[in-house]
N, C-alpha and C positions, 0 to 999 in steps of 0.2 A: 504494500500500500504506500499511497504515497501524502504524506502531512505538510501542510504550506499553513503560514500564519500569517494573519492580517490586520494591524492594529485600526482601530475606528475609536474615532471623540464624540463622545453625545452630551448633548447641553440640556440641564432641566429647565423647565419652563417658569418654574418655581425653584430655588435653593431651597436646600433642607438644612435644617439644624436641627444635631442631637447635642448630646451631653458632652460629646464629646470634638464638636465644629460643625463645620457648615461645608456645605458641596454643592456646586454650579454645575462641575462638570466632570466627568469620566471618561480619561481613555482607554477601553477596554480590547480585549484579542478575538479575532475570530478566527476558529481555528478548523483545517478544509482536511477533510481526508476521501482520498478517493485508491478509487479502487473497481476493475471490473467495468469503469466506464461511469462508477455511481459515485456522487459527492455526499460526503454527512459533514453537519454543520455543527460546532460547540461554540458556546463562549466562556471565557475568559475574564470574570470582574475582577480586580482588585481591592480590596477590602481591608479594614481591620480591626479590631475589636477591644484595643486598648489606645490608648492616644500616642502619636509618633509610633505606630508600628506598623504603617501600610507601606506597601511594597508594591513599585510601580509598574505601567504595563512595559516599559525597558527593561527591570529587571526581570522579569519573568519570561520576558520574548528571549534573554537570554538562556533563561534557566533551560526553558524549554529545547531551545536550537540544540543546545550540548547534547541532547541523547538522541534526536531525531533520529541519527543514522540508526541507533538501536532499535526505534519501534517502526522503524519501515522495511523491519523485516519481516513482520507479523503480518497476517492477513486479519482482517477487521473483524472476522467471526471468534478470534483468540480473545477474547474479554479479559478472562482471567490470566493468564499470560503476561497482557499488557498492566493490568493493573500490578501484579506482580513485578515486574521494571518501574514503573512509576513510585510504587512504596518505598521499593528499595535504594532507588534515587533517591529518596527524601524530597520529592517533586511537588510543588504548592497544592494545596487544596482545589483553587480555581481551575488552576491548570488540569488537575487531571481529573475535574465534573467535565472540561469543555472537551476533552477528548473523548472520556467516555461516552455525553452526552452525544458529539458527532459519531459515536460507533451505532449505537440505540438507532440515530436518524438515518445510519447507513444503511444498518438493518431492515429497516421499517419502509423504504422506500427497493430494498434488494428483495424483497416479499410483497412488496407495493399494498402496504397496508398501516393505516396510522398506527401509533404506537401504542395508542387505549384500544384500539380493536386487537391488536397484536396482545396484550396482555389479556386480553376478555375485561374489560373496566366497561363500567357506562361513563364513555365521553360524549352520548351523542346528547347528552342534556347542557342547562344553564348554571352556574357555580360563582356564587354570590362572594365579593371581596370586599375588605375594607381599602378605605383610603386616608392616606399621612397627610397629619397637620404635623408639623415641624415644632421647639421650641420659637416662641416671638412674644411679641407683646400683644395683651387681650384683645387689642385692637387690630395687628396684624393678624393673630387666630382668626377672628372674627370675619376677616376679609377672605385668608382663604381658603377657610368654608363656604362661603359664599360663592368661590371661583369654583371648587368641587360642584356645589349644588348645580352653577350652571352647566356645570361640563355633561356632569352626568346624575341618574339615579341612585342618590348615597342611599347604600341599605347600614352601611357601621365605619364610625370615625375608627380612627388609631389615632393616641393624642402620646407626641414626644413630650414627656417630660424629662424631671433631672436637671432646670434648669441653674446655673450658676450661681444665680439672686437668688437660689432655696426656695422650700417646700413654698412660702407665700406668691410667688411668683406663679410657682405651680398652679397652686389654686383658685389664682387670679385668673389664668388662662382658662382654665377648665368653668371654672363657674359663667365666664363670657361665653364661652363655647354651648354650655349649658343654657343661657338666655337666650341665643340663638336660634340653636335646635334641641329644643326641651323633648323631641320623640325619637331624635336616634339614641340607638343605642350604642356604647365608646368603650375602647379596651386603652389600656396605656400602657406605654414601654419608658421606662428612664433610663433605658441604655446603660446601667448599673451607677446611677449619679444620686443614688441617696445610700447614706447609712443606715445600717440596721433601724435605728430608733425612728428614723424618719420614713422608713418604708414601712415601720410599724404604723407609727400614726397618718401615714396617707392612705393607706390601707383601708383602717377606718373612716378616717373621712371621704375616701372615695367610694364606698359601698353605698352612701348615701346620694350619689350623684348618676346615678343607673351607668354604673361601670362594669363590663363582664369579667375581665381579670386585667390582673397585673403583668407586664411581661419584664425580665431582668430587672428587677428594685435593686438586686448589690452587684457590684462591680465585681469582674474578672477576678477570685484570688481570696475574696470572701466566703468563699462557698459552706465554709464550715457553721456560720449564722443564720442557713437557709432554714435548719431544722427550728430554730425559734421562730422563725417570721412563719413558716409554716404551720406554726400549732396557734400562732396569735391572729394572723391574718384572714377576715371573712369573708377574705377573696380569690378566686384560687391565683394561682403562682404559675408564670411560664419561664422557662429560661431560654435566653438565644445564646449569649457572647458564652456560656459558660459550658453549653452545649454544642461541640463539634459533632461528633457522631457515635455511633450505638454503643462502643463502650462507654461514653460518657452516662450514655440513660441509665445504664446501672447504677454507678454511683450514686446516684441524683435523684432515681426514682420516688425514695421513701422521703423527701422532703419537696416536691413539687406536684403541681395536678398537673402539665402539659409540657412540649417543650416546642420549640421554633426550629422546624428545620428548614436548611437555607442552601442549595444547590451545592454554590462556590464553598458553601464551609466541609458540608458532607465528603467535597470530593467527585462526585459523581451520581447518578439515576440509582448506581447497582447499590452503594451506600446508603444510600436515602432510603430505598425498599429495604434495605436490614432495619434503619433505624425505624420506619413505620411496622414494623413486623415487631421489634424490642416494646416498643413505646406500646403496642397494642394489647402486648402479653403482661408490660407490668399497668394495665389499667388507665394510660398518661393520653389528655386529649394531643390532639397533633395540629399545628397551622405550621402552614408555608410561609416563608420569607424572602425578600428578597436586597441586591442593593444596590448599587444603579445600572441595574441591569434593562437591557434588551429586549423586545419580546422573543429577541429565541430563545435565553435562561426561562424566561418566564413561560414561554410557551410550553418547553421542557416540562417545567412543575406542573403545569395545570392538566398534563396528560393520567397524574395519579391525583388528582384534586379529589375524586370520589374518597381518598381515603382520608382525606381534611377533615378537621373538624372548623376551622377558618383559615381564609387566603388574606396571604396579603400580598398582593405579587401586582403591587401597582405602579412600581415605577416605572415601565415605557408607556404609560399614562403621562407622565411628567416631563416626558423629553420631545423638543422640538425637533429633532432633527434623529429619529430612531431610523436606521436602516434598515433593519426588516419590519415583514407583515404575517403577524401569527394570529395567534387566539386573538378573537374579535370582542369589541364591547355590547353587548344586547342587553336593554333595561338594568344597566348598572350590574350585569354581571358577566362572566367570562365565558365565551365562547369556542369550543375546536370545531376544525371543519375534518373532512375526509378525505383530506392527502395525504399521501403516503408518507410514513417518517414523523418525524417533528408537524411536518403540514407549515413551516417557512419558507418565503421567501424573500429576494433581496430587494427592496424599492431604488437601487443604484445602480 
C-alpha cells in the first residue's frame, strides 16, 4: 500500500475557549492510503490535554514520515499488524486513529458498503448532538447561543467552564445562558479547571440549573479525588482529558458514571470499539468527542453513534472553510448517507 500525507488549516467560525486557551485555528493531517486502485481517508488532529503540551501538525508529519517505508509494506486488510508497528513506534494517538481510520474507509469502500452497514449498526436513522458555548462573558455566552439557535435546531448546550475568574464567573455564564434558554437542557465540561472543593460545590449548585452531568471537574493528575467528588456529587461525572483509552476505564470505573471518548485520543475506530465494549461491561454511559476536527474525524465517530449515549462531535459545524462533506445536519441532528466507507468527500 501506499501512504501520502497532506497537511490542511481550518478556521473556526467562532474561537473556542477552554480552561485551558483559546483556538481560531487548526492545522490538521490528512492522511491517503491507497491500495488496489482504492483510497481511505484518516485524519490527523492535534490536541492536548494539559496546557503547553500540544504537538504540532510538523511535528507529527515528521513522526509519521520516519516509518512510512515500514507500513507500506503491509496490505490494508493487516489491521492488527499495522497497529502493532504503530505501538511499538511509540506513534501519537492522532496519528494512528487517522491511519486506522483511512484502513476502516479503505475497507468499506473495497466491499462498497458504509461502514454502519459493514458492522450491522442502525446508521440509517437521525443522532441528536450537542453544541459548545466556549468560556466568555455572560454577555458573549449569550450571543452565541443565539448564533447556534440561528444556525440550527439546539436539542442540548455543552457549556465550557473552568473559567480563570473562578466558580463566580462560572455561574455568571451559566445563569445568563439559563435566562436565555430556560428549556434546553446543558451538560458542562471544565476541562479539569476546578479543585476538588469547587467541583464539589458546582456540582450542587449546578443540579439546580437542569444540568445532565459534569464532564472533567479535576485536572489531568488528580484523579485520586474522583472517588470523593463521586460519592458527594448529585451529578453524574464524565471524564475526557483523564481518559485515553480502555485501560484507563478500568481504573476509573468505580468512581465515574460515563466517560468521553475522542477518536485522536483512543488512537483509532479499533480502540474506540474496545473502549465502548469496556465502558459497557462496567455499566459507564459513553458520549463522543471531538477537537477541531473535520467532518471526516467526525464522520468516522458518528458511524458507531448508535452506541452513544451523547454526541458531541460538532466542531466542523464551526469551521468556515472545512474541506470535506460527511454526515449531514437534519433538524439539529446528525446524518450518514450510503456510501461506501467513511461516505466522505473532498469539497477541493
Amino acid at each position: 500500500m501506499r501512504l501520502t500525507i497532506q497537511p490542511f488549516t481550518v478556521h473556526k467560525r467562532f474561537p473556542l475557549t477552554i480552561s485551558r486557551g483559546t483556538t481560531a485555528k487548526n492545522t490538521n493531517l490528512w492522511i491517503k492510503i491507497e491500495s488496489e486502485g482504492i483510497e481511505g481517508w484518516g485524519e490527523a488532529s492535534p490536541f492536548s490535554v494539559v496546557k503547553e503540551s500540544k504537538i504540532n501538525s510538523v511535528q507529527l508529519q515528521q513522526e509519521l514520515t520516519r516509518i512510512i517505508p515500514e507500513l507500506e509494506k503491509f496490505n490494508p486488510l493487516q489491521r492488527q499488524e499495522i497497529e502493532t508497528v504503530l505501538l511499538e513506534n511509540n506513534i501519537k494517538s492522532s496519528l494512528r486513529a487517522a491511519i486506522d481510520t483511512a484502513l476502516y474507509d479503505w475497507l468499506g469502500k473495497k466491499v462498497n458498503l458504509p461502514l454502519w452497514k459493514l458492522w450491522g449498526l442502525k446508521g440509517d436513522r437521525l443522532f441528536s448532538i450537542s453544541v459548545t458555548i466556549g468560556i466568555s462573558s455572560p454577555d458573549k455566552a449569550v450571543e452565541r447561543v443565539r448564533n447556534w439557535l440561528n444556525f440550527m435546531e439546539v436539542k442540548l448546550l455543552k457549556i465550557k467552564l473552568g473559567s480563570p475568574e473562578g466558580i463566580e464567573a462560572d455561574k455568571a455564564m451559566i445563569l445568563a445562558i439559563r435566562q436565555e434558554t430556560p428549556h434546553l437542557p446543558l451538560t458542562v465540561d471544565a476541562n479539569g479547571g476546578w479543585t476538588l472543593k469547587e467541583a464539589i460545590l458546582m456540582s450542587d449548585w449546578l443540579e439546580k440549573q437542569n444540568v445532565k452531568y459534569i464532564e472533567q471537574p479535576l485536572n489531568v493528575g488528580y484523579e485520586e479525588n474522583l472517588p470523593r467528588l463521586y460519592e458527594r456529587s448529585p451529578l453524574p461525572i464524565f471524564v475526557d482529558e483523564s481518559c485515553f483509552n480502555s485501560e484507563d476505564i478500568i481504573k476509573l470505573s468505580p468512581s465515574i458514571h460515563g466517560i468521553n471518548i475522542k477518536l485522536m485520543k483512543a488512537g483509532g475506530i479499533t480502540e474506540v470499539m474496545r473502549m465502548i465494549s469496556i465502558a459497557k461491561a462496567c455499566k459507564l454511559q459513553i458520549m463522543y468527542g471531538c477537537y477541531s476536527d473535520s467532518s471526516l474525524a467526525n464522520t468516522a465517530m458518528t458511524h458507531l453513534a448508535t452506541y452513544a449515549n451523547y454526541l458531541d462531535l460538532d466542531s466542523h459545524l464551526n469551521l468556515i472553510d472545512d474541506p470535506f462533506q460527511g454526515v449531514t445536519l437534519k433538524d439539529g441532528k446528525l446524518m450518514l448517507s450510503d456510501l461506501p466507507g467513511l461516505g466522505v468527500n473532498c469539497n477541493q
